[in-house]
C-alpha positions, 0 to 999 in steps of 0.5 A: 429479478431472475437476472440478479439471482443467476448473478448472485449464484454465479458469483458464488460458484466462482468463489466456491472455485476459487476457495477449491483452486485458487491460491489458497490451496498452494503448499509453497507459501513462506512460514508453514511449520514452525514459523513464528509467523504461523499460527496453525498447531504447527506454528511457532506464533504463540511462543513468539507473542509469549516470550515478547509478553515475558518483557524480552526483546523478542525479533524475527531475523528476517529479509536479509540479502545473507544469514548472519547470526544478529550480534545484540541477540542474547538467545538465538531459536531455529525451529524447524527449518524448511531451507537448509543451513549452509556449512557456512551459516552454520559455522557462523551460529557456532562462532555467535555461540561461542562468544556468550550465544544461547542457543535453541535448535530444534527439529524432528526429521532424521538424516539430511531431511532437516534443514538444521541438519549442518546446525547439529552437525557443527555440534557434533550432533546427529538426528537418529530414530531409536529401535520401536521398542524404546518409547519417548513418549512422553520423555521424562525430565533428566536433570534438575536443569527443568526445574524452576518451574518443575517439568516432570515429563516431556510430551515429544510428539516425535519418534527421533532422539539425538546423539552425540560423541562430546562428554560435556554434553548433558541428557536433559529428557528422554533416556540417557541413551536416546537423549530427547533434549541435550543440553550442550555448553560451547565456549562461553555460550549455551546450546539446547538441542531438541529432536522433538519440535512438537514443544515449542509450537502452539499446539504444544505450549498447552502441555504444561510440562512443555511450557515448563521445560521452554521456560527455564531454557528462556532463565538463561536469558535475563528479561529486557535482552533480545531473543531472535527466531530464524525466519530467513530460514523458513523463506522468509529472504527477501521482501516480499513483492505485490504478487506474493502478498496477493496470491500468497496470503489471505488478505490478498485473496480476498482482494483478488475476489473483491475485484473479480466480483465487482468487475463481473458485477459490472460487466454483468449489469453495467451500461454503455455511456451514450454520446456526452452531452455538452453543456449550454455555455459550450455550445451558445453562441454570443449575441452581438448585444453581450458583445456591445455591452462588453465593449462599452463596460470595458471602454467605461471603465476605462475612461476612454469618452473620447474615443466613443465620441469619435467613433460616434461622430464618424458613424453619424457622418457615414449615415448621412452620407448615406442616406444623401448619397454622398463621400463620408470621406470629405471634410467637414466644411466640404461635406455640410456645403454639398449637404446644404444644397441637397437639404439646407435645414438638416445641413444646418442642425448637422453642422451644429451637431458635428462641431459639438461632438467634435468638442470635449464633452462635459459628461456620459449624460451629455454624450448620450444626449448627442447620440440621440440628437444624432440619430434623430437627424440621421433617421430625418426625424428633425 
């Protein structure tokens, strides 16, 4: 009993440790932030189950060998980005947007720290942080664009604003000098850029102006076309192999754990397997009666009477030469004489049992009668 209870306790002290150190602790795992995959307040799950709920085709691009802007999608949405947009992809949005794309792009991190950074840039677009006295918080709306359902005032959640040096591109929240949200048309398409990403993730669609203001960017998109969220760019590039689904999601830990604890459980209480018993039929030997009886089953079947009749012949033979002391090698005629003048009577019976076995046989029952007779004459039981 004591022994099960130092188990127990050891086992929950290494899942303690393995909670405390394990993998579960590591910061490197693909879709932190405002993946649509992370359903922490900083994640984007909720717009992504909330847009699929609103009838549109709703996407992650994802697990490409390259970053190529996907060309059914009407609505393209880059949330935050942890892997920084090449000149080259950034390039490749600003053609998609120019073709009829809508686009959303929006982070909160200044300068080169986000990695959306070359996406506003291509716009001619920049991240900045106004002086500490002009607050954004909250952003009031700007333009009428926000209202169908009404958005009265953004909840930022952010100290960033945006820039710009294009006329054409419209303050839709914030100050008209320190924009929150620009809304930008770029050849035949449409570009909402946000330095506030707080609105778009979980822990923001509470807000119902937030909710609002998402809304109607989603109005330029009609229900039933496909809206795509960028996943290649919050790690997610290639598929990811048995290693990183064990150590870097929670199912795989509890299968690590699972594993670890039932080969300490049995380690800890399990038993050496003695030498293997064989079993009876592996080690018996045949007797020589099973041996007979399969011999004479299968020369039965067979219909071979003339071949036990022979072999019967011969043995009764070889036992009368035995006991007379006499060759089993001589003929008949020669054999029964050289009987004949050792015992006259058993010559006579032997000489009619030799010529009868020698004839065919009628029947099994007439066989085994000769066998018998047989035996009585070798064993001098006349």
């Amino acid at each position: 009993m004591r022994r099960d209870i130092l188990i127990l306790a050891s086992l929950f002290a290494a899942l303690a440790l393995f909670i405390a150190l394990g993998p579960g602790r590591a910061a490197s795992v693909p879709g932190i932030g405002a993946s649509s995959h992370a359903s922490g307040p900083r994640g984007a799950l909720a717009l992504y189950r909330w847009i699929d709920a609103l009838g549109y085709d709703v996407r992650r691009l994802q697990y490409r060998e390259r970053f190529v802007p996907d060309p059914e999608a009407a609505m393209l949405i880059v949330l935050g980005p942890s892997e920084h947009y090449t000149l080259d992809e950034a390039t490749a949005v600003a053609d998609w947007v120019e073709k009829g794309g809508i686009l959303i792009v929006a982070d909160d991190r200044p300068g080169q720290l986000g990695g959306a950074a070359p996406l506003f840039r291509v716009f001619d677009l920049a991240l900045f942080t106004p002086p500490p006295d002009q607050s954004l918080e909250p952003a009031p709306v700007l333009q009428p664009a926000f209202s169908a359902p009404p958005a009265r005032a953004v909840v930022a959640g952010t100290t960033t604003a945006l820039r710009t040096t294009r006329a054409d591109a419209a303050p839709l929240a914030g100050a008209n000098n320190a924009p929150l949200v620009l809304g930008l048309p770029y050849g035949a398409g449409y570009v909402f850029a946000s330095a506030a990403l707080y609105p778009f993730t979980n822990a923001g669609l509470d807000d119902g102006d937030n909710a609002a203001m998402v809304l109607n960017m989603l109005r330029r998109v009609p229900p039933g076309r496909r809206v795509v969220f960028d996943e290649y760019h919050h790690g997610f590039v290639s598929q990811p192999s048995l290693r990183a689904l064990l150590l870097g999601t929670p199912w795989g830990w509890a299968i690590l754990y699972t594993a670890l604890t039932l080969a300490a459980y049995l380690a800890l209480t399990g038993r050496r397997f003695g030498r293997a018993t064989p079993l009876r039929e592996e080690i018996a030997r045949r007797s020589s009666a099973e041996y007979l009886e399969s011999m004479a089953g299968l020369l039965h079947r067979a219909g071979k009477r003339e071949a036990l009749q022979a072999h019967y012949r011969a043995t009764f033979k070889r036992r009368l030469a035995r006991a007379s002391g006499l060759s089993p090698h001589l003929d008949d005629a020669a054999f029964l004489a050289a009987l004949a003048a050792i015992a006259p009577e058993r010559a006579a019976r032997a000489s009619a049992l030799l010529t009868a076995m020698a004839a065919p046989v009628a029947s099994d029952a007439v066989l085994l009668r000769l066998v018998a007779e047989a035996d009585q004459i070798a064993d001098g039981n006349l």
